[in-house]
N, C-alpha and C positions, 0 to 999 in steps of 0.2 A: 745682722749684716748680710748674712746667707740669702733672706728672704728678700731683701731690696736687691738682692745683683741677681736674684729669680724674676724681679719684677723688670727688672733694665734688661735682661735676656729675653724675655717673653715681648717685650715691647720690640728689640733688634730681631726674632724671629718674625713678626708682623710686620713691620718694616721691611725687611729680604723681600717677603711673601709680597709685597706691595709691587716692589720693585721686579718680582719675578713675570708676577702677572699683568704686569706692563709691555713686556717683551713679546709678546703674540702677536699683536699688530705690526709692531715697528718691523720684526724679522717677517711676515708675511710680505710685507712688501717689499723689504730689500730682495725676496726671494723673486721677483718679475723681472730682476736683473743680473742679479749674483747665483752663482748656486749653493748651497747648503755647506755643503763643506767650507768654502771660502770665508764664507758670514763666521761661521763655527771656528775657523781660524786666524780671523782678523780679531774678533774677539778675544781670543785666547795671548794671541800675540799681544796684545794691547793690557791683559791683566801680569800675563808674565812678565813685563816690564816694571810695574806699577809693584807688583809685590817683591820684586828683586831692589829696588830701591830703598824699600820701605821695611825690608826685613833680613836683606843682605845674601850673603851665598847659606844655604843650608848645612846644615854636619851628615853625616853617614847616615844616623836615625832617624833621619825622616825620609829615606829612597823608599823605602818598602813600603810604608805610609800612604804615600805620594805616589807612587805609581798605582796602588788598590787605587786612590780613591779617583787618580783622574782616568784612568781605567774605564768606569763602571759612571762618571759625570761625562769622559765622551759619548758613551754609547749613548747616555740621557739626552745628550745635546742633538749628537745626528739623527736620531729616529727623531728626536721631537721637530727637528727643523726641514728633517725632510718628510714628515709626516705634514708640517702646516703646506706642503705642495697640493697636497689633494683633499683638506678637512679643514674646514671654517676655525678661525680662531676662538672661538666659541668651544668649538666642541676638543679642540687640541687643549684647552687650559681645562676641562672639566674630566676628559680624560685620564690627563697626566697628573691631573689632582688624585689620580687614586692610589698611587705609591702611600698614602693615608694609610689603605688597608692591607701593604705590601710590605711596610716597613717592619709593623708588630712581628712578621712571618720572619723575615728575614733575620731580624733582630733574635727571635727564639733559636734559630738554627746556628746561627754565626755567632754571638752572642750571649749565648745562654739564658737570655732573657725568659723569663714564664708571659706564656699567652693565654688571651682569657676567650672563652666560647666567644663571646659579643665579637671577637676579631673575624672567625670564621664565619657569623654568620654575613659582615658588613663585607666580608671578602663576596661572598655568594649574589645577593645587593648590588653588589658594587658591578660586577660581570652583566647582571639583565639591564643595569641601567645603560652601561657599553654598547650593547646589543641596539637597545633601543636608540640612542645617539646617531647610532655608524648605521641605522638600516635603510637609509633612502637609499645610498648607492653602492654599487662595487668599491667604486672608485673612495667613496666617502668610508667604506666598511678595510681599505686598504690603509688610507690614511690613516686613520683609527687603531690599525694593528701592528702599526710604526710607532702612535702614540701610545698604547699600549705598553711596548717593547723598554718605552724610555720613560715609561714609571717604575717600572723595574730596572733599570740604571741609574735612577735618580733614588729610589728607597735604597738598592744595597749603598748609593754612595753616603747617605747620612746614616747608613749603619755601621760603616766604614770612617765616618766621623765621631762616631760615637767611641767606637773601639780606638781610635788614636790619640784621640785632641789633646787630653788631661796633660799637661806638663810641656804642651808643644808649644812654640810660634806659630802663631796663625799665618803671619805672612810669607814665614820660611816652608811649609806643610804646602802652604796654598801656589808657592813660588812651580814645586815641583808637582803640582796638581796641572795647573796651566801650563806646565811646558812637557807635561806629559800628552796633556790633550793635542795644542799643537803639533808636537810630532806625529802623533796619530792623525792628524788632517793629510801633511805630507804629502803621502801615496796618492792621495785623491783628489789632490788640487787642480783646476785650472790657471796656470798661472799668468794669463795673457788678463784672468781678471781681477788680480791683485790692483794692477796699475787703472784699473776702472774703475776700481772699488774707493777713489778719491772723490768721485763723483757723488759719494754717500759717506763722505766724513764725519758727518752731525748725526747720524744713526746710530751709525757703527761705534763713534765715541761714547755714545751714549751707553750700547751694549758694553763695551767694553771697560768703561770707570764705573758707571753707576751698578750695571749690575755683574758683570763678570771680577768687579776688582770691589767694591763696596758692599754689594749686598750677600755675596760670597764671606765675605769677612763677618759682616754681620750672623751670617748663618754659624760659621765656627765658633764666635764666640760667646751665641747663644748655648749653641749643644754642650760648651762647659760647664754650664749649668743643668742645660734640660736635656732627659735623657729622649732616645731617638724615636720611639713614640710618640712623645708627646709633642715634641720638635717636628714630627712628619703629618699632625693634626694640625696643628696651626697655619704648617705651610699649604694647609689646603684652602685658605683664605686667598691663595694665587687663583684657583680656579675662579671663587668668586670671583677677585679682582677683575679676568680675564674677561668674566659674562657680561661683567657691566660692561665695561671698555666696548667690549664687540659689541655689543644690544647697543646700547646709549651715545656711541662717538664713532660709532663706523656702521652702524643698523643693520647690523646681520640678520637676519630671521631665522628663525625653526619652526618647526611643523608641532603640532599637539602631540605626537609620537616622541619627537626629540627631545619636546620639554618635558614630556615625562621622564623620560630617560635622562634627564640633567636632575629633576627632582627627585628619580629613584638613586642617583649617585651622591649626592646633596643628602640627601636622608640617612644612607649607607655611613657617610661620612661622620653625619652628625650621631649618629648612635652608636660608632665605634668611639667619639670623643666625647661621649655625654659621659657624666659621672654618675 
C-alpha cells in the first residue's frame, strides 16, 4: 500500500514540477505590464481563497507552520519573479532549479537529516554552472543573483514542509501559507494596478488555480510521502520543463558558454540524484 501512494506522490511531484516550469513564460510577460510584487499577489490572493474553501478556517497548530513556510515561499516567489525582469526564462528555471543541491544542506542543519559528500560536491557544480549562465551580462549576472536568492527560499520552504506536513490539512497549512505571502506583498504594492491587472485575467488565473492552488497541493501531498531531498530532485524536472518551453515555444537562444553552463548544472543535478 505504502509503495503505490510513493508511486501516486512521485507522479503528484512531477506533475507540480510541470506545472511549475510553465510559469516562467507566462509571468515574464505579465511582467511588461504588471510589476512583481502585484503578479506575486494576485496569485496569492486567488490561492487564499481557493484553499479557505476547500479546507475551511485552520486551528492554532498550523500559525507557526504556515507562517515558516510562506515566509521563505515569498522570498522564493519575489526574487524569482523579479529576477525574470533582467534573466531569460531559460536561464531563471535552470537557476532556480538548483534549490536541488540547497535542499539536502538545509534539510541536514534544520532537520537533522545525514548528508552525503555527493551533495557538496553537486553544491560546487552547481555554483560554476551559475557563473557560466549569468556571464554575458551585469544586468544578466543581477538577474541571476535574485534567482539565486529564491532557490534558497524555495529549498528551506520544502524543508519546512518536510518538518510540518505529517498529520496536517494540506489545505488548511496551505490556506495560511498564501495569506501569509499576501500580506507580505502589501507594503509593496502598486495599487492603481490591481484594477489593470483584469486586463490579464486568463494568466493570472492560471497562476493562480493551476499552480499557486493545485500544483502547491500537489507538492504537499507528495512530501507526505517523500522525504525533502528527494522531493527537491524531482522538482528539478521544472527547470527542464522551463528549457523547453523557452527553447522550443518562445526561441530564446544561448550562447556555447551558457549552454554549458545549463549542462554543467543539469549534470550537478543529475549526480546529486543518481543512485
Amino acid at each position: 500500500m505504502f509503495k503505490n501512494k510513493k508511486v501516486i506522490a512521485v507522479n503528484a511531484l512531477v506533475l507540480a514540477a510541470l506545472l511549475f516550469g510553465s510559469t516562467f513564460i507566462i509571468v515574464k510577460n505579465l511582467l511588461d505590464d504588471l510589476s512583481p510584487t502585484t503578479v506575486v499577489f494576485l496569485r496569492y490572493l486567488i490561492a487564499s481563497i481557493l484553499f479557505l474553501v476547500t479546507g475551511g478556517i485552520p486551528t492554532k497548530e498550523y500559525l507557526k507552520p504556515g507562517l515558516l513556510m510562506g515566509l521563505f515561499l515569498w522570498i522564493g516567489y519575489i526574487t524569482q519573479t523579479q529576477g525574470l525582469l533582467t534573466t531569460s526564462t531559460i536561464n531563471s528555471g535552470i537557476v532556480t532549479g538548483f534549490y536541488i543541491v540547497l535542499t539536502p544542506i538545509f534539510s541536514k542543519f534544520i532537520n537533522k537529516t545525514k548528508i552525503e559528500r555527493k551533495n557538496y560536491i553537486g553544491s560546487t557544480f552547481g555554483f560554476l554552472g551559475i557563473f557560466l549562465i549569468a556571464i554575458n551580462s551585469i544586468d544578466q549576472l543581477f538577474g541571476n543573483l535574485f534567482t539565486l536568492i529564491c532557490a534558497s527560499g524555495y529549498a528551506l520552504h520544502i524543508v519546512m514542509v518536510e518538518r510540518y506536513i505529517q498529520g496536517k490539512n494540506i489545505s488548511q497549512l496551505m490556506f495560511i501559507q498564501s495569506l501569509v505571502g499576501g500580506i507580505l506583498c502589501i507594503p509593496f504594492l502598486k495599487i492603481n494596478q490591481i484594477s489593470e491587472s483584469i486586463d490579464f485575467i486568463y494568466p493570472i488565473l492560471f497562476l493562480g488555480i493551476l499552480v499557486n492552488f493545485c500544483a502547491f497541493y500537489l507538492q504537499l501531498f507528495g512530501q507526505k510521502f517523500i522525504n525533502a531531498s528527494t522531493a527537491s530532485l524531482l522538482f528539478g524536472l521544472e527547470g527542464v520543463f522551463a528549457l523547453l518551453i523557452g527553447v522550443f515555444y518562445v526561441e530564446e537562444v544561448l550562447n556555447l558558454t551558457n549552454w554549458i553552463g545549463v549542462f554543467v548544472v543539469l549534470s550537478s543535478i543529475y549526480y546529486v540524484i543518481k543512485e
